[in-house]
Structures are given as structure tokens and as C-alpha cells.
N, C-alpha and C positions, 0 to 999 in steps of 0.2 A: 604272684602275690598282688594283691588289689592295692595301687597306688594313692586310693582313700584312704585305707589301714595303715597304709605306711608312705607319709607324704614324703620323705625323703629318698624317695625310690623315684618321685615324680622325674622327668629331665629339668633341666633349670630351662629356662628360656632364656634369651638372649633377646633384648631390646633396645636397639639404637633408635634415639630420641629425633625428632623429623627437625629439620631445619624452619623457624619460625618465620613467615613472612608478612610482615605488616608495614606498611604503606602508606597510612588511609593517612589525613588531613592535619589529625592532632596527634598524630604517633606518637612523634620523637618529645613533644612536651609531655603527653598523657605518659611516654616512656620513664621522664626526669620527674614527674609529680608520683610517681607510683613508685620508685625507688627511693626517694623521701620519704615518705608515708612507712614501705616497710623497713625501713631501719630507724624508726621509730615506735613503731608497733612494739606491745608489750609483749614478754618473752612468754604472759599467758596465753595470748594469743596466736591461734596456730593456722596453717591453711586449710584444715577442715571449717574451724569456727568460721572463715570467709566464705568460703562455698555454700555451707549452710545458710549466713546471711542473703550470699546473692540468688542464692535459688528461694528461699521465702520473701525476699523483697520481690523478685519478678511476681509470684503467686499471685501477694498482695496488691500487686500493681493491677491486677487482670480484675481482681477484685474489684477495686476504686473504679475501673471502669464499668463494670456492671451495676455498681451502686449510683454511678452518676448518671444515670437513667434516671435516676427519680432528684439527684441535687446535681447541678451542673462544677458546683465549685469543689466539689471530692476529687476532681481532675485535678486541682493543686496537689493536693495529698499523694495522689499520683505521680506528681511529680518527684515528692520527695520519696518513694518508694524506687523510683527510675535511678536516683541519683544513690540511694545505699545498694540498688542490684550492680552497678559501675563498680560503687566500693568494692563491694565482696567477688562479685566475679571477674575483675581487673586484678584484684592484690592480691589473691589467695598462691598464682602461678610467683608472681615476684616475688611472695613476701620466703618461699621457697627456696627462691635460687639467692638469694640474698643472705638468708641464713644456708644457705648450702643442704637442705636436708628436702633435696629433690625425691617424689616417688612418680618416675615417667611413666610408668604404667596406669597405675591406679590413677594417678591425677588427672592425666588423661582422659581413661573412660570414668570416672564419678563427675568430674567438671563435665564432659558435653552429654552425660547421660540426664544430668541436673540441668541442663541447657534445655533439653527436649522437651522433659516435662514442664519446664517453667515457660516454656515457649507456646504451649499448649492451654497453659490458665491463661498467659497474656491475653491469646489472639481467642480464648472462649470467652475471656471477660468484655476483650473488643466487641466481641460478638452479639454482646449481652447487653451492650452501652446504649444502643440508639441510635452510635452517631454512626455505624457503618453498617453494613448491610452486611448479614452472616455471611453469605458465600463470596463475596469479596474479602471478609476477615480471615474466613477460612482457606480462600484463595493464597494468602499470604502465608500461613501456616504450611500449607505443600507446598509453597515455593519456595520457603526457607528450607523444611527438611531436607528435598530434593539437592538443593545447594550445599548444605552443611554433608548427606551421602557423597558428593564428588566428592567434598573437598577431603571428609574422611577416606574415603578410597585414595586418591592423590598420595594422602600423608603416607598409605601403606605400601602404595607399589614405587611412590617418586621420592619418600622420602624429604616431602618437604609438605607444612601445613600451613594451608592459605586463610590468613586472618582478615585480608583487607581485600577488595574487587574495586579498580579502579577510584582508589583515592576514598572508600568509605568502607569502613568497619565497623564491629559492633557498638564503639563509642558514638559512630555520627548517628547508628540508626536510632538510638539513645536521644541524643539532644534533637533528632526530626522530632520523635513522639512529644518530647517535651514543649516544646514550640507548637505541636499543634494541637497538644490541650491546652495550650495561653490560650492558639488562635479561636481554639472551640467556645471560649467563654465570650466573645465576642461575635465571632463568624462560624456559626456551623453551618453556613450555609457558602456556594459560592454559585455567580452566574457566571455561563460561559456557554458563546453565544445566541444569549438568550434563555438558557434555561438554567435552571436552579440544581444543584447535586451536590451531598454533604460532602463535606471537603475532606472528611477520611476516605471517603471515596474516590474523591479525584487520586486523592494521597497513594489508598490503597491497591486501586488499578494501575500508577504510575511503580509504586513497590511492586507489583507481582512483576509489569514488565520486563523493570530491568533486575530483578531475579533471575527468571526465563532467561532474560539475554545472556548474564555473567556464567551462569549454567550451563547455556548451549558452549560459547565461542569456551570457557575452561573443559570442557567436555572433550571438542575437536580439539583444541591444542593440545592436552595430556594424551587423547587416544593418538596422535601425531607421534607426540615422543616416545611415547612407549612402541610407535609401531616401529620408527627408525631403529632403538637400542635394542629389541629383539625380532630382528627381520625372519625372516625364513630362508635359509643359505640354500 
């Protein structure tokens, strides 16, 4: 019999949730402000309603950068978009475990499937700004995916999902962008030695590098562990 017809015939799945690793700079505050927040939060308000927030605030974000092609000051607005996609895709997971009405599966894949796509308007709207040059925008976009597939694969054979790469997570890369639509309103431009290059650019070749690096060395270190814990006897 067809397990569509009759879903209770499916097997159950079993899913043990990965062990959370974060690290980065403002954890342990960003930790104590985000546990405030949700046990404050209105009992209308659920971790869907935050998800959705933070994947249409990132959208919109990508947005303000393509419109600030023609006004340079909608990079503020920008900013406040940066800082409600923080809200909604920081509290949605707390606001969760807090009230205790965890779904590890689904939260899971609807948060980083909403991560992808919103990661996708940001870095098409970068793309669309002026202030960077598409294939270095887009450079950034496969460096991210690239990183966020280890670190997915990691969560499923190790058992543990990496939030932070050396002291920076998605909060810091957050307040970089923020700070450097301040800096864009003053300096889109930067010289070094001697010559002139928009400064998302400096920015953005410096982000693809140390992507590629955290990529490589977490790549060799997991394929490491996993080759020790299942050797070939």
C-alpha cells in the first residue's frame, strides 16, 4: 500500500538534534539579549512569525541596496532592515526552546532554506548597488553557500552545527555590512597603494578569502575525523 494513502504506514524517523556551536564575539551577550526578548515576546507571536520576518527583512535589505544606486542614503534604511533580519532570524530558534515547543526538523530546514533564498536577494541587490562589482558580489554568494554545504553536511555525519568560524558569526557579518553602509555614505571609495577601489570591494574580496579559508581548513579537519572514527580495519 502507497504510504501517500496512508501516512501512517510511513516509518517515523528518528532525529537527534546536532549540538549547537557558537563562539563568535557577541555570543554569550547576543545569547542573554535573545533569551530576554523571548520570554517577553507575545504568546501571539510564534517562531514562524520570526522566520518570516527575518527572511523578508534580509529581501528587503538587498532591495535598499539596489535602490541606493540612484539615492545613497536608503543604505540607512538598510540598515534598519539588517537589524529586524537579526530580530527574526536570531529569536525565532530561542524564542522555541524557551517556550519549549521545539520542531528540530522542520526548523531546521525552513530557517536555512529561508537563509539561502534571502542570501540570494541580499548579494543580487549588492550586486545591483554600484557600490560592488557583480562578480565579486556574487563571489561572496558561492562562498557562503559553499560554507553553509560543509557546515550542513558536518551537522549530519558529526553531529554538531557550526554557527561561528573563528570568532565571527552571522551577527558580526551583520554589523560589518552595517558599518559599511555608514562608511559608504562618506567613503565609497578607498586608496591603497595608490590606487582607488570601492571599498565593498576591498570588503568583498577580503569576505570571499576568508570564506575559502574557513571552508578549506573545516573541510580537512571533519574529513580527518571522520577518517579516524571509521578507519578501514
Amino acid at each position: 500500500m502507497s504510504t501517500q494513502l496512508y501516512p501512517q504506514l510511513r516509518p517515523k524517523l528518528t532525529f537527534i538534534p546536532a549540538a549547537r556551536l557558537q563562539h563568535s564575539f557577541v555570543a554569550a551577550a547576543e545569547k542573554r539579549t535573545l533569551t530576554w526578548l523571548a520570554r517577553r515576546t507575545p504568546r501571539w507571536i510564534n517562531s514562524d512569525h520570526l522566520t518570516i520576518l527575518g527572511f523578508a527583512a534580509q529581501c528587503l535589505g538587498g532591495v535598499c541596496y539596489a535602490l541606493a544606486r540612484w539615492n545613497r542614503y536608503i543604505l540607512l534604511l538598510g540598515i534598519v532592515f539588517l537589524a529586524l533580519n537579526w530580530f527574526g532570524d536570531s529569536l525565532d530558534g530561542t524564542l522555541a526552546r524557551v517556550r519549549n515547543c521545539q520542531r528540530p526538523r522542520y526548523g531546521f530546514y525552513v530557517d536555512h532554506v529561508a537563509d539561502t533564498f534571502a542570501a540570494f536577494f541580499l548579494m543580487g541587490g549588492l550586486a545591483l548597488s554600484g557600490y560592488i562589482h557583480p562578480r565579486i558580489a556574487f563571489g561572496m554568494l558561492i562562498a557562503f553557500l559553499m560554507l553553509s554545504i560543509e557546515a550542513y553536511l558536518a551537522t549530519y555525519t558529526l553531529g554538531k552545527f557550526q554557527l561561528s568560524y573563528w570568532k565571527f558569526g552571522p551577527t558580526e557579518i551583520r554589523l560589518l555590512l552595517a558599518a559599511g553602509n555608514l562608511a559608504l555614505l562618506r567613503w565609497p571609495t578607498a586608496k591603497i597603494l595608490g590606487t582607488q577601489f570601492r571599498v565593498f570591494d576591498v570588503g568583498g574580496v577580503i569576505g570571499i578569502a576568508g570564506m575559502a579559508l574557513m571552508l578549506i581548513v573545516s573541510a580537512i579537519q571533519h574529513t580527518a575525523t571522520l577518517y579516524r572514527e571509521e578507519k578501514i580495519s
